[in-house]
N, C-alpha and C positions, 0 to 999 in steps of 0.2 A: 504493500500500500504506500503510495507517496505521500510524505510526510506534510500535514495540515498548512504548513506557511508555502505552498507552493501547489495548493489545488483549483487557485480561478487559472482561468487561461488568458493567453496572453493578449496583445494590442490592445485597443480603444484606448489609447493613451489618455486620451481629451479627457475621458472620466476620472483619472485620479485629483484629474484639477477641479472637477465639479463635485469631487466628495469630498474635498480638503475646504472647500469653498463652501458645502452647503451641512456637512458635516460638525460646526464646531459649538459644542458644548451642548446638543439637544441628547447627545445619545453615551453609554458607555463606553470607556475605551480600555484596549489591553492592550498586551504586548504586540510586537509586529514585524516583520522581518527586515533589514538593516535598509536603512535610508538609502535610498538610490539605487534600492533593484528597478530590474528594468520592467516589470509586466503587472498586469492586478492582479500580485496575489494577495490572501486574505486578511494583508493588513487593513484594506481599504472593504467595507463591506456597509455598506448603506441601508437601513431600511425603509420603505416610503409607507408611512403609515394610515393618518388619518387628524381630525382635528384633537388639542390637547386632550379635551375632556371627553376623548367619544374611547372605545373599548378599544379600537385597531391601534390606537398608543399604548395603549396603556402593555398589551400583549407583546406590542412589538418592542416596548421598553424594556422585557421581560427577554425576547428574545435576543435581545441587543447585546445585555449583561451575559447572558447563558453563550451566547458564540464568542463574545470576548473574550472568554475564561475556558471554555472549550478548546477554540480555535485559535488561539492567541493574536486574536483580532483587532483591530483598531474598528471596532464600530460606529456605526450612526445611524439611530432612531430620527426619523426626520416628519413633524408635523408637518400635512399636505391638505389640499381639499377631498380629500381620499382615491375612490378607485380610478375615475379619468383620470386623472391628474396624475395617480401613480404607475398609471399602464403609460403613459406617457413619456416618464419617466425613466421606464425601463426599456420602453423602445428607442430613449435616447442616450440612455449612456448614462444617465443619470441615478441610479440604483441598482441595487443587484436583487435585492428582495420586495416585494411589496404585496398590501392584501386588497383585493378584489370580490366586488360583488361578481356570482354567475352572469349576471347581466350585461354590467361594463365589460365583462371578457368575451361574453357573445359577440356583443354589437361593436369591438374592437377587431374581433377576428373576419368582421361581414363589414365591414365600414361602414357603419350604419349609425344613426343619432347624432353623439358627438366626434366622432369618427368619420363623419360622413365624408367631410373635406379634406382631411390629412391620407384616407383611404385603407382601406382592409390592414391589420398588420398580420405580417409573415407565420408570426409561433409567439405563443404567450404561453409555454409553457409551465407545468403546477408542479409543487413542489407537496401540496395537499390540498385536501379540503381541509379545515377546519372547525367551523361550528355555524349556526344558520343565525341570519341577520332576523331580525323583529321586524315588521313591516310599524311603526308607532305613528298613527296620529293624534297628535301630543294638545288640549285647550284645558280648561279648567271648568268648572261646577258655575253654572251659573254666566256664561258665555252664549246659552243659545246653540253653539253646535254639537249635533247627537249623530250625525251621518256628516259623509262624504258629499253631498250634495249643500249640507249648509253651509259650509264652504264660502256658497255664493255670495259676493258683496263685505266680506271680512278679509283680513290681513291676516296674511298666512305667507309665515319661512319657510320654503321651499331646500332650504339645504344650502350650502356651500355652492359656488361656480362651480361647475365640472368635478363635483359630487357627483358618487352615486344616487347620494339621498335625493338631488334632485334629479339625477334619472331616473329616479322611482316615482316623484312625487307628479311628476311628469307624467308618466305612464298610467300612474293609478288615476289621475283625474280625467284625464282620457276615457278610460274603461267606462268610468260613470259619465260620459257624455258632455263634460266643461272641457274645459282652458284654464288658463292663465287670466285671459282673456274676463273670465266671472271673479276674479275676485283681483287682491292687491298681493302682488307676489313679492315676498323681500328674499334675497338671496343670504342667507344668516349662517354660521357657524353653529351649531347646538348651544354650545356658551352664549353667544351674542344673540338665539332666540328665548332662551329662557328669561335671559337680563330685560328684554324689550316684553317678554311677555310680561314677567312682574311691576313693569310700569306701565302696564298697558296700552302696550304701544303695536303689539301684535296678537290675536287673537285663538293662533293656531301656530302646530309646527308638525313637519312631516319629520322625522327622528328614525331612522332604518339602521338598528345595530342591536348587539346583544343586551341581555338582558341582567342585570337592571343600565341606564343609562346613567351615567354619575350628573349628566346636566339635570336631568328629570326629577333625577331624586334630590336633586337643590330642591328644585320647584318644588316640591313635596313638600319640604321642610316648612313652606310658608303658605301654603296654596291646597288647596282638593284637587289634586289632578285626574284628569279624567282622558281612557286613552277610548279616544272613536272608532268604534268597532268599523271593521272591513265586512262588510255583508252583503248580501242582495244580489242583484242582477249585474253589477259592476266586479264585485266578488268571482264570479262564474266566469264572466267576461276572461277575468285575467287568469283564472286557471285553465280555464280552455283557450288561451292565444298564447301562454308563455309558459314552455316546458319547464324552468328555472323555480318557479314559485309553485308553495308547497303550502297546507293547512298547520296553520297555528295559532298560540294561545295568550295572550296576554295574564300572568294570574292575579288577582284583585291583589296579592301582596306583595305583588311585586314594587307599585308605589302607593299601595297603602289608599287606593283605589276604591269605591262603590260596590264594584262589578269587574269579574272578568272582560274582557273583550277579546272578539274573535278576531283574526289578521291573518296576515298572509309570513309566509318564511323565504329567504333566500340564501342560497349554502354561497359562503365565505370560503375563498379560495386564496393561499399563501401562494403567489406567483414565481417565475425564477427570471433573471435576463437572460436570456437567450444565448448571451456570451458564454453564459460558466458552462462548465468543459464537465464533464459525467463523471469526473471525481469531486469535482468541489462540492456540486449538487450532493452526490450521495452523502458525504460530511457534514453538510448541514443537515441535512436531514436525519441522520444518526446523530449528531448532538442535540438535536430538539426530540427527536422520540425515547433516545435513552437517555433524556432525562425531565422528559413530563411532567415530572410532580413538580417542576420549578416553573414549567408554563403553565399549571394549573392555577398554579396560587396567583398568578399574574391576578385575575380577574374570574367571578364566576362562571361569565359563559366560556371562558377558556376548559372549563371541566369536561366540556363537548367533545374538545379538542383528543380524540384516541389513535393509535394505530387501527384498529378494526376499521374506524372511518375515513381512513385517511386518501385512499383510495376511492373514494366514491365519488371522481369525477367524473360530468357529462360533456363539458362544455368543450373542454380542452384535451390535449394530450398533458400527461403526465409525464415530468424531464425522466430522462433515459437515468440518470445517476440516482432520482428518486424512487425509478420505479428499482434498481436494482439492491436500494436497501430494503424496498417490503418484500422483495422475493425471497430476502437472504431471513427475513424476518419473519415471514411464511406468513404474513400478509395480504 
Protein backbone atom coordinates (compact mmCIF):
# COMPACT_ATOMS: atom_id res chain seq x y z
CA UNK A 1 0.00 0.00 0.00
CA UNK A 2 1.49 3.42 -0.69
CA UNK A 3 2.09 5.29 2.19
CA UNK A 4 -0.96 8.01 3.04
CA UNK A 5 1.35 11.43 2.29
CA UNK A 6 1.47 10.41 -1.33
CA UNK A 7 -2.07 9.13 -2.27
CA UNK A 8 -3.80 12.26 -4.25
CA UNK A 9 -2.58 12.34 -7.71
CA UNK A 10 -0.64 14.44 -9.29
CA UNK A 11 -1.16 18.03 -11.57
CA UNK A 12 -3.93 20.74 -11.11
CA UNK A 13 -1.35 22.74 -9.62
CA UNK A 14 -3.63 25.84 -9.61
CA UNK A 15 -5.41 24.16 -6.80
CA UNK A 16 -2.90 24.07 -4.12
CA UNK A 17 -3.18 27.97 -4.56
CA UNK A 18 -6.92 27.84 -4.10
CA UNK A 19 -6.62 25.73 -0.88
CA UNK A 20 -3.86 27.67 0.60
CA UNK A 21 -6.07 30.73 -0.31
CA UNK A 22 -9.40 29.48 0.79
CA UNK A 23 -8.31 27.05 3.35
CA UNK A 24 -7.10 29.36 6.23
CA UNK A 25 -8.36 28.93 9.80
CA UNK A 26 -12.02 27.45 8.97
CA UNK A 27 -11.00 23.94 9.17
CA UNK A 28 -8.33 21.48 11.19
CA UNK A 29 -4.81 21.13 10.25
CA UNK A 30 -2.16 18.23 10.78
CA UNK A 31 0.90 17.28 9.69
CA UNK A 32 1.94 17.39 5.80
CA UNK A 33 4.42 16.30 3.67
CA UNK A 34 7.72 18.65 3.20
CA UNK A 35 7.03 22.04 1.72
CA UNK A 36 7.76 22.15 -1.83
CA UNK A 37 6.76 18.64 -3.01
CA UNK A 38 5.74 18.83 -6.33
CA UNK A 39 1.84 17.39 -6.72
CA UNK A 40 -1.41 17.27 -4.36
CA UNK A 41 -0.63 15.04 -2.05
CA UNK A 42 -2.66 14.81 1.12
CA UNK A 43 -1.25 17.70 2.79
CA UNK A 44 -3.77 19.83 0.87
CA UNK A 45 -7.30 18.35 1.22
CA UNK A 46 -10.30 20.76 1.38
CA UNK A 47 -13.79 20.05 2.26
CA UNK A 48 -16.62 22.01 0.71
CA UNK A 49 -19.25 21.86 3.07
CA UNK A 50 -22.28 23.96 3.62
CA UNK A 51 -23.57 27.14 5.65
CA UNK A 52 -21.83 27.44 9.58
CA UNK A 53 -24.92 26.45 11.28
CA UNK A 54 -26.53 23.94 8.97
CA UNK A 55 -25.33 19.86 9.66
CA UNK A 56 -22.86 19.57 6.31
CA UNK A 57 -20.28 21.80 8.63
CA UNK A 58 -20.73 20.62 11.38
CA UNK A 59 -19.99 16.74 9.99
CA UNK A 60 -17.45 17.88 7.66
CA UNK A 61 -15.60 19.63 10.73
CA UNK A 62 -15.62 16.27 12.18
CA UNK A 63 -14.22 14.87 9.18
CA UNK A 64 -11.66 17.43 8.65
CA UNK A 65 -10.17 16.77 12.24
CA UNK A 66 -10.43 12.66 11.60
CA UNK A 67 -8.21 12.90 8.12
CA UNK A 68 -5.87 15.34 9.66
CA UNK A 69 -4.90 12.89 12.23
CA UNK A 70 -5.50 9.84 10.12
CA UNK A 71 -3.84 11.10 7.08
CA UNK A 72 -1.56 13.42 8.37
CA UNK A 73 -3.21 16.12 6.57
CA UNK A 74 -3.36 19.66 6.28
CA UNK A 75 -7.01 20.13 6.05
CA UNK A 76 -9.81 22.59 5.21
CA UNK A 77 -13.52 22.42 6.28
CA UNK A 78 -14.63 25.39 4.03
CA UNK A 79 -18.30 27.20 4.73
CA UNK A 80 -20.01 27.40 1.19
CA UNK A 81 -23.75 27.98 -0.15
CA UNK A 82 -23.77 24.14 -0.19
CA UNK A 83 -24.33 21.54 -2.87
CA UNK A 84 -24.17 23.83 -6.23
CA UNK A 85 -21.74 25.78 -5.03
CA UNK A 86 -19.70 22.76 -3.94
CA UNK A 87 -20.07 20.51 -7.14
CA UNK A 88 -18.66 23.40 -8.56
CA UNK A 89 -16.08 23.56 -6.69
CA UNK A 90 -14.86 20.25 -7.25
CA UNK A 91 -15.26 20.48 -10.87
CA UNK A 92 -12.86 23.35 -10.49
CA UNK A 93 -10.14 22.42 -8.79
CA UNK A 94 -11.31 23.85 -5.84
CA UNK A 95 -11.93 20.94 -3.37
CA UNK A 96 -11.32 17.46 -3.07
CA UNK A 97 -14.30 16.55 -0.96
CA UNK A 98 -17.61 17.96 -0.80
CA UNK A 99 -21.50 16.97 0.39
CA UNK A 100 -24.23 16.83 -2.03
CA UNK A 101 -27.85 16.61 -2.23
CA UNK A 102 -29.01 13.44 -4.90
CA UNK A 103 -30.59 16.25 -6.74
CA UNK A 104 -27.79 18.84 -7.28
CA UNK A 105 -25.74 15.78 -8.43
CA UNK A 106 -28.41 14.76 -10.95
CA UNK A 107 -29.06 17.88 -12.43
CA UNK A 108 -25.01 18.42 -12.49
CA UNK A 109 -24.58 15.33 -14.36
CA UNK A 110 -27.74 16.20 -17.00
CA UNK A 111 -26.95 20.06 -17.15
CA UNK A 112 -29.89 21.00 -16.12
CA UNK A 113 -31.29 23.89 -13.44
CA UNK A 114 -28.24 25.58 -12.32
CA UNK A 115 -26.04 23.78 -14.53
CA UNK A 116 -27.89 24.55 -17.31
CA UNK A 117 -25.32 27.08 -18.71
CA UNK A 118 -21.95 25.87 -17.57
CA UNK A 119 -23.38 22.35 -19.09
CA UNK A 120 -23.44 18.56 -18.15
CA UNK A 121 -20.34 17.71 -15.87
CA UNK A 122 -18.18 14.72 -16.91
CA UNK A 123 -18.12 12.29 -13.28
CA UNK A 124 -19.00 13.48 -9.94
CA UNK A 125 -18.01 10.67 -8.53
CA UNK A 126 -19.25 9.28 -4.53
CA UNK A 127 -17.30 8.50 -2.15
CA UNK A 128 -20.82 7.60 -0.07
CA UNK A 129 -24.16 8.08 0.79
CA UNK A 130 -24.58 9.23 3.89
CA UNK A 131 -27.73 10.03 5.78
CA UNK A 132 -31.11 11.61 4.15
CA UNK A 133 -31.79 15.46 4.08
CA UNK A 134 -35.22 16.63 5.86
CA UNK A 135 -37.37 18.34 3.37
CA UNK A 136 -38.37 21.46 6.43
CA UNK A 137 -40.75 24.12 5.82
CA UNK A 138 -39.80 26.08 8.78
CA UNK A 139 -42.84 29.46 10.08
CA UNK A 140 -44.11 29.68 13.53
CA UNK A 141 -47.66 29.36 15.59
CA UNK A 142 -49.61 31.93 14.64
CA UNK A 143 -48.20 33.10 11.07
CA UNK A 144 -51.23 31.81 9.11
CA UNK A 145 -49.32 29.21 7.07
CA UNK A 146 -50.47 25.55 7.48
CA UNK A 147 -49.69 24.30 3.64
CA UNK A 148 -47.59 24.81 0.82
CA UNK A 149 -49.84 26.89 -0.95
CA UNK A 150 -50.10 29.79 1.94
CA UNK A 151 -47.08 30.44 0.99
CA UNK A 152 -48.94 32.88 -1.36
CA UNK A 153 -48.21 36.75 -0.80
CA UNK A 154 -45.76 36.03 2.58
CA UNK A 155 -41.98 36.39 2.64
CA UNK A 156 -40.27 33.34 2.58
CA UNK A 157 -36.18 32.34 2.52
CA UNK A 158 -35.63 30.20 -0.08
CA UNK A 159 -32.00 29.18 0.86
CA UNK A 160 -28.74 30.26 0.17
CA UNK A 161 -27.76 31.40 -3.82
CA UNK A 162 -26.83 28.17 -5.46
CA UNK A 163 -28.10 26.17 -2.45
CA UNK A 164 -29.41 23.08 -2.61
CA UNK A 165 -32.08 24.34 -0.34
CA UNK A 166 -33.03 26.56 -2.91
CA UNK A 167 -33.06 23.88 -5.51
CA UNK A 168 -35.54 22.40 -3.58
CA UNK A 169 -37.59 25.19 -2.56
CA UNK A 170 -37.76 25.71 -6.12
CA UNK A 171 -38.99 22.55 -7.00
CA UNK A 172 -41.21 21.94 -4.30
CA UNK A 173 -43.28 25.17 -5.18
CA UNK A 174 -43.49 24.02 -8.58
CA UNK A 175 -45.03 20.67 -7.76
CA UNK A 176 -47.88 22.69 -5.88
CA UNK A 177 -48.49 24.89 -8.97
CA UNK A 178 -46.62 28.67 -7.67
CA UNK A 179 -43.54 30.45 -8.30
CA UNK A 180 -41.57 32.76 -6.90
CA UNK A 181 -43.54 34.78 -8.71
CA UNK A 182 -46.74 34.31 -5.46
CA UNK A 183 -44.93 35.35 -2.94
CA UNK A 184 -41.51 37.44 -1.68
CA UNK A 185 -38.57 35.32 -2.02
CA UNK A 186 -35.35 36.27 0.13
CA UNK A 187 -32.20 34.31 -0.62
CA UNK A 188 -31.13 33.69 3.28
CA UNK A 189 -28.56 31.50 4.82
CA UNK A 190 -30.48 29.24 7.71
CA UNK A 191 -28.70 31.70 10.28
CA UNK A 192 -29.71 35.00 8.45
CA UNK A 193 -33.42 33.23 8.00
CA UNK A 194 -34.13 32.58 11.49
CA UNK A 195 -32.49 36.04 12.65
CA UNK A 196 -35.03 37.82 10.13
CA UNK A 197 -37.72 35.42 11.12
CA UNK A 198 -37.45 36.53 14.86
CA UNK A 199 -37.89 40.01 13.97
CA UNK A 200 -40.27 39.50 11.68
CA UNK A 201 -39.01 40.21 8.81
CA UNK A 202 -39.67 36.83 7.16
CA UNK A 203 -42.47 34.66 7.50
CA UNK A 204 -41.25 31.36 6.39
CA UNK A 205 -38.00 29.26 5.45
CA UNK A 206 -37.42 26.28 3.39
CA UNK A 207 -34.44 24.54 5.65
CA UNK A 208 -33.51 21.00 3.71
CA UNK A 209 -30.83 19.13 6.15
CA UNK A 210 -30.80 16.64 8.90
CA UNK A 211 -32.23 16.50 11.67
CA UNK A 212 -32.57 18.41 14.21
CA UNK A 213 -31.22 21.87 12.46
CA UNK A 214 -29.04 23.91 15.13
CA UNK A 215 -30.74 27.40 13.32
CA UNK A 216 -34.31 25.96 14.17
CA UNK A 217 -33.65 24.85 17.35
CA UNK A 218 -32.41 28.65 18.09
CA UNK A 219 -35.83 29.48 16.87
CA UNK A 220 -37.34 27.02 19.31
CA UNK A 221 -35.76 28.48 22.11
CA UNK A 222 -37.87 31.70 21.76
CA UNK A 223 -40.64 30.81 19.23
CA UNK A 224 -43.55 27.74 18.68
CA UNK A 225 -42.02 26.56 15.79
CA UNK A 226 -44.18 25.00 13.48
CA UNK A 227 -42.80 22.77 10.49
CA UNK A 228 -45.56 22.65 7.37
CA UNK A 229 -46.29 19.41 6.50
CA UNK A 230 -45.52 18.34 2.70
CA UNK A 231 -48.81 16.70 1.75
CA UNK A 232 -51.55 16.42 -0.96
CA UNK A 233 -51.47 16.58 -4.58
CA UNK A 234 -48.12 18.47 -4.71
CA UNK A 235 -46.67 15.68 -2.35
CA UNK A 236 -47.51 12.96 -5.01
CA UNK A 237 -46.41 15.26 -7.75
CA UNK A 238 -42.85 15.05 -6.44
CA UNK A 239 -42.63 11.46 -5.64
CA UNK A 240 -43.82 10.52 -8.97
CA UNK A 241 -41.43 13.04 -11.16
CA UNK A 242 -38.21 12.74 -8.83
CA UNK A 243 -36.77 9.29 -8.22
CA UNK A 244 -34.27 11.08 -5.55
CA UNK A 245 -37.10 11.90 -2.87
CA UNK A 246 -38.37 9.49 -0.56
CA UNK A 247 -41.25 9.59 2.56
CA UNK A 248 -40.59 11.19 5.78
CA UNK A 249 -41.19 12.38 9.15
CA UNK A 250 -40.61 15.29 10.89
CA UNK A 251 -41.17 14.17 14.82
CA UNK A 252 -43.14 16.77 17.15
CA UNK A 253 -39.77 16.43 19.31
CA UNK A 254 -37.67 17.13 17.32
CA UNK A 255 -38.27 21.05 17.82
CA UNK A 256 -40.51 20.60 20.59
CA UNK A 257 -43.30 21.19 17.97
CA UNK A 258 -47.56 20.64 18.10
CA UNK A 259 -47.51 17.81 15.78
CA UNK A 260 -45.57 15.63 13.79
CA UNK A 261 -45.29 16.78 10.16
CA UNK A 262 -45.18 14.79 7.12
CA UNK A 263 -42.15 15.71 4.32
CA UNK A 264 -40.31 14.55 1.93
CA UNK A 265 -36.27 12.89 2.37
CA UNK A 266 -33.30 13.38 0.04
CA UNK A 267 -30.20 10.96 0.49
CA UNK A 268 -26.93 13.10 1.12
CA UNK A 269 -24.15 12.16 -0.89
CA UNK A 270 -20.18 12.68 0.24
CA UNK A 271 -18.64 13.43 -3.29
CA UNK A 272 -14.87 12.86 -4.56
CA UNK A 273 -12.96 15.29 -7.23
CA UNK A 274 -12.58 13.45 -9.97
CA UNK A 275 -8.62 14.07 -9.79
CA UNK A 276 -7.92 11.74 -6.73
CA UNK A 277 -6.37 8.80 -8.02
CA UNK A 278 -8.03 5.19 -6.51
CA UNK A 279 -5.64 5.12 -3.72
CA UNK A 280 -6.27 8.38 -2.05
CA UNK A 281 -10.04 7.73 -2.54
CA UNK A 282 -9.83 4.32 -0.90
CA UNK A 283 -8.00 6.04 2.33
CA UNK A 284 -10.27 8.40 2.96
CA UNK A 285 -12.73 6.26 2.93
CA UNK A 286 -11.02 3.79 5.28
CA UNK A 287 -10.30 6.45 7.76
CA UNK A 288 -13.84 7.61 7.84
CA UNK A 289 -15.41 4.10 8.03
CA UNK A 290 -12.86 2.72 10.40
CA UNK A 291 -13.58 5.09 12.41
CA UNK A 292 -17.31 6.14 12.61
CA UNK A 293 -18.00 6.43 16.10
CA UNK A 294 -15.96 9.96 15.67
CA UNK A 295 -18.29 10.86 12.65
CA UNK A 296 -21.07 9.93 14.71
CA UNK A 297 -20.68 12.19 17.42
CA UNK A 298 -20.00 14.98 14.93
CA UNK A 299 -23.85 15.52 14.81
CA UNK A 300 -27.18 13.22 15.33
CA UNK A 301 -28.09 12.79 11.88
CA UNK A 302 -24.56 11.64 11.21
CA UNK A 303 -25.61 8.39 13.30
CA UNK A 304 -27.32 7.43 9.71
CA UNK A 305 -24.13 7.63 8.55
CA UNK A 306 -23.02 3.32 8.25
CA UNK A 307 -21.08 1.01 6.12
CA UNK A 308 -24.26 -1.14 5.30
CA UNK A 309 -25.60 2.39 3.67
CA UNK A 310 -22.95 3.43 2.34
CA UNK A 311 -23.27 2.12 -0.92
CA UNK A 312 -26.74 2.89 -1.61
CA UNK A 313 -26.14 5.05 -4.48
CA UNK A 314 -28.48 5.83 -7.59
CA UNK A 315 -27.56 8.89 -8.99
CA UNK A 316 -23.88 8.54 -9.42
CA UNK A 317 -21.00 6.03 -9.90
CA UNK A 318 -19.29 5.31 -6.82
CA UNK A 319 -15.12 6.35 -7.02
CA UNK A 320 -13.33 3.02 -8.00
CA UNK A 321 -10.98 3.60 -4.65
CA UNK A 322 -14.23 3.66 -2.60
CA UNK A 323 -15.88 1.02 -4.07
CA UNK A 324 -12.71 -1.19 -3.48
CA UNK A 325 -12.68 -0.46 0.32
CA UNK A 326 -16.43 -1.91 0.60
CA UNK A 327 -15.58 -4.94 -1.29
CA UNK A 328 -12.54 -5.42 0.92
CA UNK A 329 -15.18 -4.68 3.77
CA UNK A 330 -17.68 -7.01 2.32
CA UNK A 331 -19.99 -4.30 1.90
Amino acid sequence: MRTRNTLLTAGLASAALVLSACGGGSGGGGGGSAEGEGDLGTEFITIATGGSSGVYYQVGAGMSELLASELGSDTSVQATGASVENITLLTDGGAEVAFAMADATTQALEGAGPFEESGAVDSLPAIANLYDQYLQLITVEGSGIESVEDLAGKRVSVGDINSGVELNARTVVDAYGMSYDDFTADYLSYAEAIDQMKNGQVDAAFVTSGLPNSAVTDLSTTEDVKVVPITGEGRENLLNDYDYFGEGEVPADVYDTAEAAETLTIPNLLLASPELSEDAVYEITQAIFDNIDQIHATHNAANDITLENATNVTVTDIHPGAQRYYDEAGS
